[in-house]
C-alpha positions in Angstrom: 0.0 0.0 0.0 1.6 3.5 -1.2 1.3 6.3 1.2 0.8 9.8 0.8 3.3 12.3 1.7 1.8 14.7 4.4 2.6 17.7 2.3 0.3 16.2 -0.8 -2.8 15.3 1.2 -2.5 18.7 2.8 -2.9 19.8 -0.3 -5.6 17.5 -1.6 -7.6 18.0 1.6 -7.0 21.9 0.7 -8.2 21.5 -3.1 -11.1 19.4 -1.9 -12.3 21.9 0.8 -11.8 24.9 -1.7 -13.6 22.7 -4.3 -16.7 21.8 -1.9 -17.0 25.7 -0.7 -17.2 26.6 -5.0 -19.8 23.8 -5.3 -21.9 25.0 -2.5 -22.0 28.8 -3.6 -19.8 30.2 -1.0 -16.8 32.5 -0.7 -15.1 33.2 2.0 -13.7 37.0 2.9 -10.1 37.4 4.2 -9.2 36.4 7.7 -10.4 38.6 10.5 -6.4 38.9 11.2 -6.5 40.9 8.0 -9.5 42.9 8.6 -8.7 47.0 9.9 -11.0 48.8 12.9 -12.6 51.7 10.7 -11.8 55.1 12.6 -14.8 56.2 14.2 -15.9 59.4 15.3 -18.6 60.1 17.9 -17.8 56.7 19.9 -15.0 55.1 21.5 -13.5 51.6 20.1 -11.3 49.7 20.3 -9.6 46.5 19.1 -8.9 43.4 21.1 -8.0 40.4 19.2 -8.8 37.1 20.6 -7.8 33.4 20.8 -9.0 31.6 17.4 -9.1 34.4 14.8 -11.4 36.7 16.7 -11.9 40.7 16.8 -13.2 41.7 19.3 -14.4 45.6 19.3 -15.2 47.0 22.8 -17.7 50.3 22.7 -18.6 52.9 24.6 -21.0 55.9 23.4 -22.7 58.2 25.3 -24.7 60.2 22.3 -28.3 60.0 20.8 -26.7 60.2 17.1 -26.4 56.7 15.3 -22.7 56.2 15.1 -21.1 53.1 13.3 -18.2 50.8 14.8 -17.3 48.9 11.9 -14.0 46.6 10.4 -12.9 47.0 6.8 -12.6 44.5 5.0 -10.3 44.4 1.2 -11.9 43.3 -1.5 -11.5 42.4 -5.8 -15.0 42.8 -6.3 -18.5 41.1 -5.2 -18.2 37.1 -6.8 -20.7 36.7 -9.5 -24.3 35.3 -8.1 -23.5 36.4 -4.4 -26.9 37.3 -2.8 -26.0 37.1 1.0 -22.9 38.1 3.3 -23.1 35.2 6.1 -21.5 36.6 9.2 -20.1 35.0 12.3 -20.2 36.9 15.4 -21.8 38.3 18.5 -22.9 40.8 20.2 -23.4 42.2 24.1 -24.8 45.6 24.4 -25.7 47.0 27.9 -29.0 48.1 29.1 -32.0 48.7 26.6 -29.3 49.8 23.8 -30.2 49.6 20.0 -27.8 48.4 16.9 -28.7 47.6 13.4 -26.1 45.1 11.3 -24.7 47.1 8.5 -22.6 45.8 5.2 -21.3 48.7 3.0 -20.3 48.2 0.0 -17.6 51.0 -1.2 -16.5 51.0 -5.5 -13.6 52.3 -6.5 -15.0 55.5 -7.5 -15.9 56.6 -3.7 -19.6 55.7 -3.9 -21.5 54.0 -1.1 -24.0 51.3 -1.1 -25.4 49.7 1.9 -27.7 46.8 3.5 -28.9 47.2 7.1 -31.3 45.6 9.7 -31.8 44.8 12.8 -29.2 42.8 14.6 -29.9 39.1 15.6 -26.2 38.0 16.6 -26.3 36.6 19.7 -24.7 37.8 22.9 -23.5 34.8 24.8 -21.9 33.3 21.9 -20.7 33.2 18.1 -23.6 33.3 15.9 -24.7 33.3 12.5 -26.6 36.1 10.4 -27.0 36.3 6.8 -27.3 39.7 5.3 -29.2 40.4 1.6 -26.8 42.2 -0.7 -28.7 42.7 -3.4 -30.6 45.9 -3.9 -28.5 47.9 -1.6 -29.3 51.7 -1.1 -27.1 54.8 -2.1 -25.2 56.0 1.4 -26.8 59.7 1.7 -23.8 61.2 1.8 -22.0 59.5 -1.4 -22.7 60.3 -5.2 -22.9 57.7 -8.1 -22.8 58.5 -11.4 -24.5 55.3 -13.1 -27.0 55.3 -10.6 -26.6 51.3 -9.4 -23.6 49.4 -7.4 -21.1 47.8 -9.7 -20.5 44.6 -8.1 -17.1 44.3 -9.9 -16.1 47.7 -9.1 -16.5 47.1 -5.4 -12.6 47.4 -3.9 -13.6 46.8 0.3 -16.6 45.9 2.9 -17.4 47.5 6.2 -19.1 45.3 8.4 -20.4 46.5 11.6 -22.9 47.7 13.6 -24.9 50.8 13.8 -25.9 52.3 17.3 -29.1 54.2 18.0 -28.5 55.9 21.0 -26.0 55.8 24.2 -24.7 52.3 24.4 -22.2 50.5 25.5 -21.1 46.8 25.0 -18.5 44.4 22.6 -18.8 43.2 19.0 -17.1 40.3 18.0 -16.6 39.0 14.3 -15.1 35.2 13.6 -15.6 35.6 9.9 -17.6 36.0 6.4 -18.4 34.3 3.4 -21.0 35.0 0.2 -23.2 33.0 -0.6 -25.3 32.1 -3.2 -28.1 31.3 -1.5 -30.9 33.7 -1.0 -31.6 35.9 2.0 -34.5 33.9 4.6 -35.5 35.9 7.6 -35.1 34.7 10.9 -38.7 34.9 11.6 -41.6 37.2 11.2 -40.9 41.5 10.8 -43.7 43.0 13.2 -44.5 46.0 10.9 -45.8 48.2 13.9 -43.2 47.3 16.6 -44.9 46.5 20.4 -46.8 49.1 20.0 -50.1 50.3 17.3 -48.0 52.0 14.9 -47.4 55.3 13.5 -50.5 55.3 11.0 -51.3 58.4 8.4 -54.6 58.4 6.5 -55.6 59.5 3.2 -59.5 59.7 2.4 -61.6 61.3 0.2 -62.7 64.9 1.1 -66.6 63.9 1.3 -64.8 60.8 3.9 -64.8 61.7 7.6 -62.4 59.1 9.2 -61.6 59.4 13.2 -58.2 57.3 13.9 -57.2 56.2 17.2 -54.9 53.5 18.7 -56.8 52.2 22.2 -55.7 48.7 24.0 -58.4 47.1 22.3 -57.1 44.4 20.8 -58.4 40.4 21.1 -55.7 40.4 24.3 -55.9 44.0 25.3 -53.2 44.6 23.3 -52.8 48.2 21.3 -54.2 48.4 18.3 -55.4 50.3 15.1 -59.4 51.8 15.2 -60.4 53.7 12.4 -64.2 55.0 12.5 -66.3 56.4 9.2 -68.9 58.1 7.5 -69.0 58.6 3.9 -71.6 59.3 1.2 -73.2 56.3 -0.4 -73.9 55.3 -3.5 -70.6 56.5 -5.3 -67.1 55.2 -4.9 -65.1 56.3 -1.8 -61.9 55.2 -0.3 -60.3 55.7 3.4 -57.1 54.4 3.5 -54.7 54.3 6.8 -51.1 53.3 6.1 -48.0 52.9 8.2 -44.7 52.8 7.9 -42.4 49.7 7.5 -39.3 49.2 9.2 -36.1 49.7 7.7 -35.1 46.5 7.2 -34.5 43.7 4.8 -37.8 42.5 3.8 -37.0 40.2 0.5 -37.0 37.1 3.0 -40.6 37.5 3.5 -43.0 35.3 1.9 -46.8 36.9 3.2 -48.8 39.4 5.0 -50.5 38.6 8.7 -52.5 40.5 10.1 -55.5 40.7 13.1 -58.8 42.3 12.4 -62.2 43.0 12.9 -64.3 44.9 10.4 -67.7 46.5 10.7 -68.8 47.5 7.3 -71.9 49.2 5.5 -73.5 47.2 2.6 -71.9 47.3 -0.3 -68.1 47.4 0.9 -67.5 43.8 1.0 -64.1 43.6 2.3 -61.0 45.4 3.6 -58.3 47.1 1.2 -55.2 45.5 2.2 -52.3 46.7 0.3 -48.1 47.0 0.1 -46.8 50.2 -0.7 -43.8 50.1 -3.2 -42.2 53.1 -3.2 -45.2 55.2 -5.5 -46.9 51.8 -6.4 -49.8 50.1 -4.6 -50.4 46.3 -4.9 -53.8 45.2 -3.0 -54.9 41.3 -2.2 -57.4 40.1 -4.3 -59.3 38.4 -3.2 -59.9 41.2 -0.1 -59.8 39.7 3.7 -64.1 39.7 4.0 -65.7 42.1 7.0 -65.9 40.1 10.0 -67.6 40.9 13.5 -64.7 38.6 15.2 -61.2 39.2 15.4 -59.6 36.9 12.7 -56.1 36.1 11.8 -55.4 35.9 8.6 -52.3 35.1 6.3 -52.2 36.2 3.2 -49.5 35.1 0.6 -47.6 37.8 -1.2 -48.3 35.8 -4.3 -52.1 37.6 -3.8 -51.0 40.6 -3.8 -51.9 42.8 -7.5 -51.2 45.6 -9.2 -53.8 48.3 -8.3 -55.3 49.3 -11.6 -54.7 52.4 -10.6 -51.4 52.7 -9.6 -48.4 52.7 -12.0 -45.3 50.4 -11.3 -41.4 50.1 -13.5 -41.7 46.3 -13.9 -45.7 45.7 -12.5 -43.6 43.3 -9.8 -44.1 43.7 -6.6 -40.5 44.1 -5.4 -39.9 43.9 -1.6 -36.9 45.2 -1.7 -38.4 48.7 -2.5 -41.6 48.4 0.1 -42.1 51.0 2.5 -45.7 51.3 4.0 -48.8 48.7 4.2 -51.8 50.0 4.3 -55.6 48.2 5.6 -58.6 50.2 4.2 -61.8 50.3 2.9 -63.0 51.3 -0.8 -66.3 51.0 -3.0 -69.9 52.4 -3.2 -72.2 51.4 -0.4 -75.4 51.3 -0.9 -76.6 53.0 2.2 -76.7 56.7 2.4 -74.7 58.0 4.5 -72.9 54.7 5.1 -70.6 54.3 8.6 -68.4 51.7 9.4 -65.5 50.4 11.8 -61.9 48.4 11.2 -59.7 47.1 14.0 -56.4 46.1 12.9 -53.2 44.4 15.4 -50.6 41.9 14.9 -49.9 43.5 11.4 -46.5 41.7 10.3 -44.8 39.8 7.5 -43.4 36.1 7.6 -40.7 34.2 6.1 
């Protein structure tokens, strides 16, 4: 039996790793030894390297701004069908302090392009969290002249954290790899926070609508009330919307919502829709009035192109989503017509 010399298989079992890592879709940044603490202004950091490849960043910041503690990592361009940056790391942040996982992506011409969202690395220990890459936003303060990221044009990374507030605590980062793989949330995005949301509405003039957010949910738990009146017999539309968060949301796969809807003859159901950015896509068909509070899931699949509404593509794009919106629409048939919606536990799952 002929035996290898240690030098070859190191180099097979090399070939074959690098070889199973291609065939997977993934590929792997520098070393954290070779990743550089970006200055950072507004916040005390600094580096502490640790057993097994690790960089640490200890924090301390006693300012409301959002400042960024970040590393930098070189790069010869984003590999051809990356969609996610897969991060290792964790992180321990002191009292009710707020960070958001940031990956900026800088070209060689100075330009800025970025992917945040809320940070799910955990604090006891090295986790995992994949960030989306694709459809990154324009850094306010850079310029681009063609308008889009040039994946091949991108020269380094910074990946890091963003904190809201004062805050103190450590970041840690054991390494990073693209993938091919699409971005999948972690679990579901609750639109409105813990609380009823920040809801605007828009109505027709001849619409009075009275908006309030009591505990009256199914559990007493906040929630949206909207109350209204409107002339019958010719088409009207009261439509409350709030804001999403800013986060990630192409690893989302439907709508959920609570409700209860009182409502006149004639409107048969609610006007759910997803804002995109100017365009409005609505579910057809519409979650029915009901005088029971009902969950319902509604697959983004559902969701349409309101006739009336104009849209690039005619795709509804979550990257480029920024409000939902649960109304009412139509000619009732009673003159004046009134009517009631109750809306909580408005959110999107993977």
């Amino acid at each position: 039996m002929r035996t290898i010399p240690l030098a070859v298989a190191a180099l097979l079992a090399a070939l074959m790793t690098s070889t199973m890592a291609i065939a997977q879709g993934e590929t792997p940044l520098r070393p954290v030894s070779e990743w550089k603490l970006v200055p950072a202004t507004g916040v005390e950091a600094r580096l502490e390297p640790q057993p097994g490849g690790i960089a640490r960043i200890a924090f301390e910041k006693a300012s409301e701004e959002p400042r960024m503690v970040a590393m930098a990592v070189p790069l010869g361009g984003l590999p051809g069908g990356a969609q996610t940056l897969v991060i290792e790391g964790r992180l321990a942040l002191e009292a009710d302090a707020r960070a958001d996982l940031v990956v900026a992506m800088w070209e060689k011409s100075g330009a800025c392009w970025y992917k945040s969202l809320v940070c799910t690395l955990p604090s006891d220990q090295v986790g995992v969290v994949q960030v989306p890459i694709a459809g990154p936003s324009l850094a306010r303060f850079s310029e681009d002249d063609s308008g889009a990221l040039e994946p091949m044009d991108v020269e380094r990374l910074w990946i890091g954290v963003l904190l809201h507030g004062p805050a103190k605590g450590v970041v840690e980062f054991a390494g990073a790899h693209f993938s091919t793989e699409p971005y999948r949330a972690a679990g579901p995005l609750a639109i409105t926070g813990a609380g009823a949301g920040e809801w605007t509405v828009g109505a027709d003039p001849a619409v009075t609508c009275d908006l309030t957010t009591p505990n009256g949910g199914p559990n007493g738990e906040p929630c949206l009330k909207y109350e209204f009146t409107m002339p019958g017999m010719r088409h009207m539309y009261c439509v409350p919307a709030v804001p999403v968060p800013a986060q990630p949301l192409e690893g989302y796969s439907a709508l959920k919502l609570t409700y209860k809807a009182d409502l006149p003859p004639g409107i048969s159901g609610l006007l759910l829709m997803i804002g995109e950015r100017g365009a409005q896509f609505y579910a057809d068909p519409p979650p029915p009035a009901s005088a029971d509070w009902t969950t319902l899931t509604v697959p983004l699949t559902q969701f349409k192109l309101g006739t009336w509404s104009q849209d690039d593509n005619g795709v509804l794009d979550m990257g480029r989503v920024d409000r939902i919106m649960v109304g009412i629409h139509g000619a009732a048939t009673t003159d004046p017509a009134t009517g009631a919606v109750w809306v909580t536990g408005l959110e999107l799952v993977p």
